[in-house]
C-alpha positions, 0 to 999 in steps of 0.5 A, spaced: 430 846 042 433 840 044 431 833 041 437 829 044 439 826 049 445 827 046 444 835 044 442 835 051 449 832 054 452 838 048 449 843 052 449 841 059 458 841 059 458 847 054 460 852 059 465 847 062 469 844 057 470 852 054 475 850 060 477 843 059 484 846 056 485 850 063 489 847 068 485 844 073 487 847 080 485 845 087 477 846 087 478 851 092 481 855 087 477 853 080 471 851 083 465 856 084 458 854 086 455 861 085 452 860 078 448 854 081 446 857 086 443 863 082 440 858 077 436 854 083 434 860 087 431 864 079 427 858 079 425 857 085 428 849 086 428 850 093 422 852 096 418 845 097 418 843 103 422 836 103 427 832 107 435 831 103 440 827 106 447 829 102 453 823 103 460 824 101 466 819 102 472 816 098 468 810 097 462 807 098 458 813 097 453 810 091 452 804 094 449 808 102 446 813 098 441 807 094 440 803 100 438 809 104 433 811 098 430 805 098 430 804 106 426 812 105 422 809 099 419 802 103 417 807 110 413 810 106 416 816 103 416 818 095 424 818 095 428 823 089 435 821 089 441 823 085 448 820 084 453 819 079 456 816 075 451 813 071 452 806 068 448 806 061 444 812 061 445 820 063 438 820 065 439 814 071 443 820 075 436 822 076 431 817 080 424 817 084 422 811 087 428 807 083 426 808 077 430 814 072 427 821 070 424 818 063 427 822 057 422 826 055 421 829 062 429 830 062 430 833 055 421 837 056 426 840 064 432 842 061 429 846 055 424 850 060 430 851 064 434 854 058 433 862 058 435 862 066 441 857 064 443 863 058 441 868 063 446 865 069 451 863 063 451 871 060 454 872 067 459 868 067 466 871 065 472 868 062 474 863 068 467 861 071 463 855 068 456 853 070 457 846 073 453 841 068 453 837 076 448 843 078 443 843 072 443 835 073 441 839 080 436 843 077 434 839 073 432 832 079 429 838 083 424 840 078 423 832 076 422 832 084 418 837 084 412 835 078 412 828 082 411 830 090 418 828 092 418 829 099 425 825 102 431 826 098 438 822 098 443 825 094 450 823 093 456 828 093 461 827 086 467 829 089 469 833 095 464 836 098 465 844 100 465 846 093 460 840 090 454 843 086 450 838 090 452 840 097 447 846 096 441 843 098 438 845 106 441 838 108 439 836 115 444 831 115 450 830 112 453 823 111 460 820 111 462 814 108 469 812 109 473 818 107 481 816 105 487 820 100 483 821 093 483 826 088 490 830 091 491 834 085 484 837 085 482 836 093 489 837 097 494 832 098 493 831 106 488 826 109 486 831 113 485 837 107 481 831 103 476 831 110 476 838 110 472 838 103 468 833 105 465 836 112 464 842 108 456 838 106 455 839 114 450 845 115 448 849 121 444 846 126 443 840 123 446 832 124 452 829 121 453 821 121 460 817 121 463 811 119 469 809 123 474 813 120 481 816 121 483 819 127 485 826 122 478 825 119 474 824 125 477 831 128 476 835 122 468 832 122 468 835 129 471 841 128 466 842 123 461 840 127 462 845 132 463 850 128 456 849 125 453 847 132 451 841 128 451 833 132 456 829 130 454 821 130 460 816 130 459 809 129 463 805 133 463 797 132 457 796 136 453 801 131 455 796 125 452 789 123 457 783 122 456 778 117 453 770 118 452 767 113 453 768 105 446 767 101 445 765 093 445 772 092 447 776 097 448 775 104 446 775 111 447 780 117 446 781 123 445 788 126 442 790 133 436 791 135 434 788 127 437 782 127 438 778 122 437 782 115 437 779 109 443 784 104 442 782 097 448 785 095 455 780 095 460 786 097 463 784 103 464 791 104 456 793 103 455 791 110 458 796 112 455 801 107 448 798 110 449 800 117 450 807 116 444 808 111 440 804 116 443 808 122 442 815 117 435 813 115 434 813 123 436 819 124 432 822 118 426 819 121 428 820 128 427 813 130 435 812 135 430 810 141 423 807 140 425 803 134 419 797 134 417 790 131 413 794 126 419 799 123 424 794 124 419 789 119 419 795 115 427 796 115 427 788 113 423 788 108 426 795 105 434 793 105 431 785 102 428 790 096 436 794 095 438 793 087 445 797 085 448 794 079 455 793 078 458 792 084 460 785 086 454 784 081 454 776 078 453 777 070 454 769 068 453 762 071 458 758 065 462 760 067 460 765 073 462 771 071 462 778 076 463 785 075 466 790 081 468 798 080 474 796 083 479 801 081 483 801 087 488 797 091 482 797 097 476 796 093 480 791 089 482 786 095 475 788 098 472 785 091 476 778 091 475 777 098 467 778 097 468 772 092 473 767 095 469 762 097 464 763 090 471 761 085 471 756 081 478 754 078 481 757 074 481 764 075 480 769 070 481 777 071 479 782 066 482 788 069 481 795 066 483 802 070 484 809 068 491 811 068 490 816 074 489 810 079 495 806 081 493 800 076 500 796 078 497 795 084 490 793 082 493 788 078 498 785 083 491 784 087 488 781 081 494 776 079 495 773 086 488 769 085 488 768 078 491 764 072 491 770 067 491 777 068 487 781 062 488 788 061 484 791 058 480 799 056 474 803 054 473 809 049 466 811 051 470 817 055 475 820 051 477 824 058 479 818 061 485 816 059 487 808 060 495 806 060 497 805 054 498 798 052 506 797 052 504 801 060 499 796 062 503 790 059 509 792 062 506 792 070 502 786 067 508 782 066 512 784 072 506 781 076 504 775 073 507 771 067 500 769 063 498 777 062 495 778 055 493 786 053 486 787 049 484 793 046 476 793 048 472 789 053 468 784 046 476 782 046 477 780 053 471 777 054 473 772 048 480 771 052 477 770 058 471 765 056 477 761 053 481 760 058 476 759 063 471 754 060 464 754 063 466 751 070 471 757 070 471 764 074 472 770 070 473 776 074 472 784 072 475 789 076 474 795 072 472 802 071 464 804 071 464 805 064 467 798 062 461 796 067 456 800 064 459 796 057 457 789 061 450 791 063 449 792 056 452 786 053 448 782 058 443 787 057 441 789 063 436 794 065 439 800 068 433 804 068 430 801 075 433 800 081 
């Protein structure tokens, strides 16, 4: 019997970290959703009669999938959704209506599941693992199933062709931003990366688009046609544009719509909006005859949107905001969001893993800020941060007040210093270092 979320997490990975001594190789080769297949149709998770929407992309994909879910929830819908990864709580993966699988209904789920997971599991052999994405899977469709589900949005973790998630029978597939990632585990051409992307597309149904490149939007059709699937590209006409900034958000205007209210500070979330929007129309069937009553209905769906820690306001004094900005791109997006909020002086709390160009999320941080803090998070011991003298080193090249401090308590202390309370401190920081700031300003991570 499993009593723990912990024990819960044990079981969940065991399977996969028996492997975790293995190299990893491109998904094509050590990735096989099989075993999830046969866990969901011995359970018979695919049954209900449900609407999924499956979204993938480089980035973005989070943010998309819960605007969508929201939107899905404010037309009527009891919407399941799943995402990864999570900011405090595992169970906040899973969610009806916003709110997260409660614990005991996670734990109650998964032990009923354990004589079909040991019953895949004694199939496996030796090179094979069953995906802890896939019982995460299994365990959100029969939450989805107790609590008369009947819209899905589920977000893809990595890829897409050979994720857990993309087994579900989606009618549509959608397509955030798609760009180099992951190259040593999803090939290290764009056109490769797209292809693992476009493996979410399924036959007979409908697939939607942001701008992309060239490469990425002949992969989409290909794909498209092979599974004479409809592919919708957005182009800049289909996409809202920014009008003004609000206290906590921003407004937007978007054809037929409108201005709409977007309470979220990303500039990049208006593009993330307009896809979820114009997907939740084709979900709906509603591209032509949209109404004043739907249009009043979207309104009031995306004014209700919540998704923590992306370009989120933490503090007044002084004013404190946190993003998931661990790439060049997310990094400049972060900076640009805010520029007119700064207060002087500026300061950065930066802490990105070792994988991801961090000298070049540094250089952006350091152009608009007085002092650059490194800074890095034990609470995933497979996350790996640069060292301090790695991390000090590339600082120090960029920006000549660099200061390295071992957790995030530490650099807050630095940072408050330095700003004063009429200061700015940025936090350009990985999801773990962001779920470590929901808890230090103890924000509720359950409900969204």
């Amino acid at each position: 019997m499993i009593e723990s979320m912990e024990d819960a997490i044990r079981a969940i990975f065991a399977t996969r970290r028996r492997l975790d001594a293995a190299p990893r190789g491109l998904d094509e080769y050590t990735r096989d959703i099989a075993p999830t297949r046969r866990l969901l149709a011995r359970e018979d998770l695919l049954a209900a009669e449900r609407d999924y929407a499956v979204v993938t992309g480089s980035r973005g994909k989070g943010s998309v999938s819960a605007i969508m879910a929201k939107l899905l929830q404010a037309l009527g819908h009891r919407v399941g959704a799943v995402t990864s990864p999570h900011l405090v709580h595992w169970n906040e993966r899973i969610r009806v209506n916003g709110r997260m699988i409660p614990r005991p209904d996670f734990l109650r789920i998964l032990n009923d599941l354990q004589p079909t997971l040991a019953a895949v599991t004694a199939d496996l052999n030796a090179t094979q693992y069953l995906s802890p994405q896939g019982i995460f899977l299994a365990i959100a469709l029969r939450h989805f199933d107790e609590t008369g589900v009947d819209a899905a949005v589920l977000e893809v973790g990595r890829g897409g062709r050979f994720d857990d998630i993309a087994v579900v029978p989606n009618a549509l597939s959608v397509f955030a931003p798609i760009m180099r990632e992951h190259t040593s585990l999803l090939g290290d051409s764009l056109e490769r990366i797209a292809w693992h992307k476009s493996g979410i597309i399924k036959s007979g149904g409908a697939a939607i688009t942001l701008p992309q490149a060239p490469a990425v939007i002949d992969v989409l059709r290909r794909e498209s046609a092979r599974k004479t699937a409809r592919l919708v590209c957005l182009n800049g006409d289909d996409l809202a544009r920014w009008v003004a900034d609000r206290r906590d958000g921003q407004r937007i205007h978007l054809c037929p719509y409108g201005e709409l209210d977007l309470p979220m500070l990303g500039r990049y979330q208006i593009e993330n909006a307009s896809l979820a929007i114009r997907a939740v129309e084709l979900m709906a069937r509603r591209e032509t005859g949209i109404d004043p009553a739907w249009m009043d209905v979207i309104r009031l769906g995306l004014s209700r949107v919540k998704w923590l820690g992306r370009v989120q306001k933490l503090d007044d004094m002084p004013l404190t905001y946190v993003d998931g900005a661990i790439t060049v791109r997310s990094a400049k997006s972060f900076v640009a969001s805010l520029t007119p909020r700064l207060r002087q002086p500026v300061l950065s709390i930066v802490g990105i893993p070792r994988d991801r160009d961090y000298a070049g999320v540094y250089k952006v941080m350091a152009k608009t800020s007085q002092a650059l803090i490194i800074t890095e998070t034990d609470i995933n011991p497979n996350t790996r941060f640069p060292t301090r003298e790695e991390a000090l080193s590339a600082a120090q090249d960029l920006h000549n007040c660099a200061h390295y401090r071992e957790d995030l308590p530490a650099a807050l202390d630095l940072a408050r210093e330095l700003a004063g309370p009429s200061g700015t401190i940025l936090l350009a920081v990985s999801l773990m270092l962001v779920g470590e700031c929901m808890l230090i300003w103890n924000i509720d991570t359950t409900a969204n």
